[in-house]
C-alpha positions as CSV (number, residue, x, y, z in Angstrom):
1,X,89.1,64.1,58.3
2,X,86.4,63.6,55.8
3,X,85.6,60.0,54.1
4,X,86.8,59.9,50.5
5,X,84.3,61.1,47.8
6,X,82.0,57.9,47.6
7,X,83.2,56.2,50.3
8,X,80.0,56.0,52.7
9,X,78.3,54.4,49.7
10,X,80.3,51.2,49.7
11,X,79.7,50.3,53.4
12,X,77.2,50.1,56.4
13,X,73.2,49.2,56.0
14,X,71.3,49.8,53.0
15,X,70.0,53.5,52.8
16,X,67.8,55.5,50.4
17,X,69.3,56.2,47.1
18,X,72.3,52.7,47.3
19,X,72.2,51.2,44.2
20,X,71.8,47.4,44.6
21,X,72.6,44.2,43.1
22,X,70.2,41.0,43.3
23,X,71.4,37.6,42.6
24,X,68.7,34.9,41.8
25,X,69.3,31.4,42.7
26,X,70.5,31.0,39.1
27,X,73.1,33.5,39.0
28,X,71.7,36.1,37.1
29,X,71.8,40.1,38.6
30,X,69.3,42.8,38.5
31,X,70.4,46.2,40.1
32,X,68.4,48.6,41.0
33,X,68.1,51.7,43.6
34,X,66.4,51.8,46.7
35,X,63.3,53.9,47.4
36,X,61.1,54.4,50.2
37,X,57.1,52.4,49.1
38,X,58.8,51.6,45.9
39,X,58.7,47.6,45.2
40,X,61.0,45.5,43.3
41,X,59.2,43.5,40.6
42,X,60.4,40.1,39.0
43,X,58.2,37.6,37.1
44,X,59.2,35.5,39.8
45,X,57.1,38.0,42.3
46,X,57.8,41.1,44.1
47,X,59.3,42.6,47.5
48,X,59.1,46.3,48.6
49,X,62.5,48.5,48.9
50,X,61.4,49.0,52.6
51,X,62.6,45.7,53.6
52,X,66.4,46.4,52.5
53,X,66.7,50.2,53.7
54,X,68.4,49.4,57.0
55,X,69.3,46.1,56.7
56,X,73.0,45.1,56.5
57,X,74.7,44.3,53.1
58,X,74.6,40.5,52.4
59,X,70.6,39.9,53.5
60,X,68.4,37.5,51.9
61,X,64.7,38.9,50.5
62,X,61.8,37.0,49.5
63,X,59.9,37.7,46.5
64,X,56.1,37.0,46.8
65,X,56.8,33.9,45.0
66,X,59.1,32.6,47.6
67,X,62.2,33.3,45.2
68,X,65.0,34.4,47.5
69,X,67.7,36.9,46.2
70,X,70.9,37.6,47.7
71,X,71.6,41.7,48.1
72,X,74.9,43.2,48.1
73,X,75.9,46.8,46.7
74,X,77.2,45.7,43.0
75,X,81.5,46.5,42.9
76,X,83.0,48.6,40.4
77,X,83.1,46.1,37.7
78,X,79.8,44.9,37.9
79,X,78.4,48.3,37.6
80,X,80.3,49.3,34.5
81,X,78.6,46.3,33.2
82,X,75.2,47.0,33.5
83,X,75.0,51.2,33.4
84,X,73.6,52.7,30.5
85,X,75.9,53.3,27.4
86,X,76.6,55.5,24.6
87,X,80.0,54.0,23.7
88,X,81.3,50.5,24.4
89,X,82.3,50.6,28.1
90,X,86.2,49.7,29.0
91,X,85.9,46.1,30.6
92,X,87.1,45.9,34.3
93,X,89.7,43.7,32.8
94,X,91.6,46.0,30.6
95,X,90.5,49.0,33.3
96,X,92.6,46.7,35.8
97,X,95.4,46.2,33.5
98,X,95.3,50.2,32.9
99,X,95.4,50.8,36.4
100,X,98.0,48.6,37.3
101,X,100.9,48.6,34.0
102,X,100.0,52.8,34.0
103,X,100.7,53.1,37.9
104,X,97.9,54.7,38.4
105,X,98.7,56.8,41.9
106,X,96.7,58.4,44.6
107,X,96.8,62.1,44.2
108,X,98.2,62.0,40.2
109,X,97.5,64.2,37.3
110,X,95.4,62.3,34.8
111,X,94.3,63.1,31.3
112,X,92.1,60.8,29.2
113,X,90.8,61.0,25.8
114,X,87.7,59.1,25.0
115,X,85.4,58.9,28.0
116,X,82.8,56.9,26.2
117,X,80.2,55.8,28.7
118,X,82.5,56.6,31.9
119,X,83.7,52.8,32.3
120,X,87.5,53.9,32.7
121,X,87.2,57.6,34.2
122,X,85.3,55.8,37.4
123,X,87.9,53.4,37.7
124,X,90.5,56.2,37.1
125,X,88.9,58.3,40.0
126,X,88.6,55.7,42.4
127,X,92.4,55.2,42.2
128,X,93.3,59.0,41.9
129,X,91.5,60.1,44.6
130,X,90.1,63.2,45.8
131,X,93.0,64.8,45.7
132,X,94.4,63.6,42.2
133,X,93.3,65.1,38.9
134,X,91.7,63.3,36.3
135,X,90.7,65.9,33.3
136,X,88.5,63.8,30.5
137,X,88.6,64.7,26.8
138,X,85.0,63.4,24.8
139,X,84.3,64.6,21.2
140,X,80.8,63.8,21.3
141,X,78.8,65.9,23.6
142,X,75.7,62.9,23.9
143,X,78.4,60.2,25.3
144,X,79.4,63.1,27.7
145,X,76.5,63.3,29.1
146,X,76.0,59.7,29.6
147,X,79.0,59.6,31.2
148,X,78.3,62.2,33.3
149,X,75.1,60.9,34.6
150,X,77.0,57.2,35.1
151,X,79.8,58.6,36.5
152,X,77.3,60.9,39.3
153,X,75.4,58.4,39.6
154,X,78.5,55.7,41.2
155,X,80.1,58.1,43.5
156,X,76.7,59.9,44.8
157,X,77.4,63.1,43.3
158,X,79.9,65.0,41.6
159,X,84.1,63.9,41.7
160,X,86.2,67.1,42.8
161,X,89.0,65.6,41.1
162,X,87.1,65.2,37.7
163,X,86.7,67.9,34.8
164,X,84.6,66.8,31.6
165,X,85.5,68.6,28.2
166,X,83.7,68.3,25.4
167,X,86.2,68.4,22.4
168,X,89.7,67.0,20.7
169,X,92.3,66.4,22.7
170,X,95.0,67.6,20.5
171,X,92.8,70.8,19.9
172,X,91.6,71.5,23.4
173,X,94.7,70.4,25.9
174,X,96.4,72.7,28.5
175,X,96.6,70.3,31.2
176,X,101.0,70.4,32.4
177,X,103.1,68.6,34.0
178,X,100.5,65.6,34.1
179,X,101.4,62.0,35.2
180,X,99.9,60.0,32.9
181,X,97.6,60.1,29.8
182,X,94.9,57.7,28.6
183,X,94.2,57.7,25.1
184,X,90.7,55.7,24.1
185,X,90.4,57.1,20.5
186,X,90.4,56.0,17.1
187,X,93.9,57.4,16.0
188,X,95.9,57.9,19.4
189,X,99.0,59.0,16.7
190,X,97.6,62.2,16.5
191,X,98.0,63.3,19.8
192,X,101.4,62.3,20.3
193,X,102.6,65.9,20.0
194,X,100.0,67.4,22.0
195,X,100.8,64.2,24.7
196,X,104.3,65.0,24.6
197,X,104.1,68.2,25.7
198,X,101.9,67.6,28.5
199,X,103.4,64.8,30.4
200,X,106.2,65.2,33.1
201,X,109.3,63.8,32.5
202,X,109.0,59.8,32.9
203,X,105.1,60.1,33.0
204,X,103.1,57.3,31.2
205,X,101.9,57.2,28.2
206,X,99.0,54.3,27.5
207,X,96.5,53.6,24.4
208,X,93.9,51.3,24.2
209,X,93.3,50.5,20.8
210,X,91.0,47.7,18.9
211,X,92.9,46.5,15.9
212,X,96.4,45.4,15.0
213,X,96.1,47.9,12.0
214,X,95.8,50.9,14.9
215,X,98.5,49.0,17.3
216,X,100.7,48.9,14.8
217,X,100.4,52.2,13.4
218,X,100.3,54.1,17.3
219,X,103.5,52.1,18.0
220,X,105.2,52.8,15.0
221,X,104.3,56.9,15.7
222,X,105.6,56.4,19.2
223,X,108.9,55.2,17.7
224,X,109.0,58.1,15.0
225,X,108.4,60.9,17.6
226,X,111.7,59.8,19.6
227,X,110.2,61.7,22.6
228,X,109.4,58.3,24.2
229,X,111.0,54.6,25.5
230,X,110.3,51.5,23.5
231,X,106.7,51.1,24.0
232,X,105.1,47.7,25.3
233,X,102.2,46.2,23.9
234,X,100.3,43.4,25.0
235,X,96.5,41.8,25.4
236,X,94.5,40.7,28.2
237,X,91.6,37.5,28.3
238,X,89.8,36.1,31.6
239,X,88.4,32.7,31.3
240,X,86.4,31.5,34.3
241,X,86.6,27.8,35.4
242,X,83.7,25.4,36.5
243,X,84.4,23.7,40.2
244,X,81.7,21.2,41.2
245,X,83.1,18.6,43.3
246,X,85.5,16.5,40.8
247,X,84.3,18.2,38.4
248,X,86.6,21.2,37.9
249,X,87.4,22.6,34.7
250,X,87.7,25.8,32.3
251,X,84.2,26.8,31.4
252,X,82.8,27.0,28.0
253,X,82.7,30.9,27.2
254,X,85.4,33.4,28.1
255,X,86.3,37.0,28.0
256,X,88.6,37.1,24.5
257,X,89.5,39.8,23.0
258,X,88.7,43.3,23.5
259,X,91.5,45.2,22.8
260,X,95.2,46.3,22.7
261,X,97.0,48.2,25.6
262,X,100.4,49.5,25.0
263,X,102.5,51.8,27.0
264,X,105.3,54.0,26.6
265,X,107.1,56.2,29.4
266,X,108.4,59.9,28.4
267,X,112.0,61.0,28.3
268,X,113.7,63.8,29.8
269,X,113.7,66.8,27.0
270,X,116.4,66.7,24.8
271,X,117.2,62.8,24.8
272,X,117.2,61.0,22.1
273,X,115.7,57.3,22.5
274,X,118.4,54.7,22.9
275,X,119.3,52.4,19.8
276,X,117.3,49.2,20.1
277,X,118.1,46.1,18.3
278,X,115.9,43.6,17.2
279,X,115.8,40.4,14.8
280,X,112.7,41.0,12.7
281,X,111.1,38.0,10.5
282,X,111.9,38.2,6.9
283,X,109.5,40.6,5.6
284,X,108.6,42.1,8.7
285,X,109.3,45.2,6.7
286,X,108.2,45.3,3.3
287,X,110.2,47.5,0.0
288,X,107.7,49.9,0.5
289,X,108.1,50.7,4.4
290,X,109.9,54.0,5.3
291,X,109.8,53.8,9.2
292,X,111.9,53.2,11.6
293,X,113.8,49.6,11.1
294,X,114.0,50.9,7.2
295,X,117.5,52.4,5.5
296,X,115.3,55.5,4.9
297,X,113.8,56.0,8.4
298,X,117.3,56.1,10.2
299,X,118.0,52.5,11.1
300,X,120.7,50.2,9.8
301,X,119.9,46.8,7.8
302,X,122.0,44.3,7.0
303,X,122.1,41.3,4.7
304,X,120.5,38.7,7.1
305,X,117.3,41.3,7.8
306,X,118.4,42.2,11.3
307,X,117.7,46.3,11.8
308,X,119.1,48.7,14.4
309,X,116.1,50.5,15.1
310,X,115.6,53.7,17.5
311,X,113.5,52.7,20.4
C-alpha cells in the first residue's frame, strides 16, 4: 500500500528538495530548501546544505560564526506562515477550528470558495486525504497560481484529490452530493442557492468572514433560505504565555482577531427549519428591518420584543 500523498516528506533524514526550518538561539525561523553545494547564508555566517542532507531531523548546524541553529522540517502552520502570498493566508488557528467544528473527514467531498494563497486548501487536503475530494473555487487567476505553486510546493507535487478552478462559485459549481463547503469570500450570501443544491443532506455548511456587517448579513441569508439549521457563529484568539521559572504569565502580544466562522448543517429536501425562539434586546431589530424576527418576515412579535423566529 502506498504512503499517503506527502507523507515521506514529513519523516526520515533530510533529503534533496525538504524544505527546512532553522531556529536561531533567539527564536526567530528562516526556511529554506535543501540543495546539493548550495550554502545557507545568515549575517551571523554560513553552512553548506550538504551537512543536513542525510542527517536526522532535530540536528544542530554551525554557522561560520559559531551560531548554532536547530533544524526541523517546519509543520503545517508554520509553513502557511511564511509561503509566499497573493491573498491573506487562513491562520492555522481558524484552519484548526474549520477542520474540527466542519468535521472535516478522511475521504469527504470538499468544495471551497476562495483559495487565496492556499493556507486552508493544504490543511483541507491533509485531512481529506488522497482519497477525499477537495474542488477549490478562486476568482482571480494570479492568487491561483500562487496557490498552486504553495500548495505543490508542501506536498512535493501535485494532490490527486485537489481540482483548481478559476471562476465564481455560484457561476461555475457542478460538484453533487458534496460533504461540506468552505466559503472564504466577500459575500458568502450569494452562494447560498448554488451551496444548497450541492451539499448532501446534513452536509456542512461553514463561512469565514471578516466583519460583523458580513456575519450578520450571511447569517441572516442562512435564516431566510430555510434550507438550513440555526447556524452558529463564533470567534477564535490564541494568546501565548511566558514560563521562566516563577515567572509564568500571559505574554504581551496575542493572536486577536482575524475573523468570523459560522456554521450551518443542511436539511433534508422539503423541511422546513424548525421555529426558534429567542429573547432579543430591545432594538435588536430596528422599524426598518424586514427579516426574519420581524412581523413582515414571518415571525411573531409581541409586546415585551420577544420574536418567534424560523431557525
Amino acid at each position: 500500500m502506498s504512503e499517503p500523498t506527502g507523507a515521506a516528506r514529513r519523516r526520515g533524514p533530510f533529503k534533496v528538495g525538504d524544505q527546512v526550518q532553522l531556529t536561531d538561539p533567539k527564536g526567530r525561523h528562516y526556511t529554506f530548501t535543501l540543495e546539493e553545494g548550495k550554502s545557507f547564508h545568515t549575517h551571523k555566517g554560513a553552512f553548506p546544505h550538504d551537512e543536513l542532507i542525510g542527517a536526522p531531523e532535530g540536528s544542530v548546524v554551525r554557522t561560520t560564526g559559531n551560531v548554532a541553529y536547530l533544524a526541523l522540517r517546519p509543520l503545517l502552520p508554520d509553513y502557511v506562515l511564511s509561503m509566499p502570498r497573493g491573498a491573506a493566508v487562513v491562520y492555522p488557528k481558524d484552519a484548526g477550528q474549520i477542520l474540527a467544528m466542519a468535521d472535516i473527514f478522511p475521504g469527504a467531498r470538499v468544495v471551497e470558495a476562495g483559495v487565496g494563497s492556499g493556507s486552508l486548501s493544504s490543511f483541507l487536503l491533509r485531512a481529506i486525504g488522497d482519497q477525499g475530494m477537495l474542488h477549490s473555487y478562486e476568482r482571480r487567476a494570479d492568487f491561483a497560481d500562487i496557490a498552486t505553486q504553495n500548495v505543490e510546493r508542501y506536498f512535493g507535487g501535485p494532490h490527486p484529490a485537489w481540482t483548481l478552478t478559476v471562476g465564481d462559485l455560484q457561476d461555475n459549481l457542478s460538484d453533487t452530493d458534496v460533504d461540506r463547503v468552505i466559503l472564504d469570500m466577500l459575500a458568502p450570501w450569494e452562494c447560498l442557492e448554488a451551496v444548497s443544491k450541492a451539499l448532501v443532506p446534513g452536509g456542512i455548511l461553514c463561512a469565514y468572514v471578516a466583519t460583523t456587517t458580513q456575519l450578520a448579513r450571511t447569517v441572516e441569508a442562512i435564516r431566510e433560505h430555510g434550507t438550513f439549521n440555526e447556524p452558529s457563529a463564533w470567534e477564535t484568539m490564541v494568546r501565548t504565555w511566558h514560563v521562566e521559572g516563577l515567572a509564568v504569565r500571559p505574554d504581551h502580544r496575542m493572536i486577536g482577531h482575524t475573523g468570523f466562522l459560522l456554521t450551518a448543517r443542511r436539511l433534508a429536501d422539503g423541511v422546513e427549519p424548525p421555529l426558534r425562539r429567542r429573547r432579543p434586546a430591545k432594538g435588536a431589530y430596528g422599524d426598518d428591518y424586514t427579516g426574519p424576527g420581524s412581523a413582515s418576515g414571518g415571525a411573531a412579535k409581541d409586546t415585551s420584543g420577544s420574536a418567534t423566529e424560523r431557525g
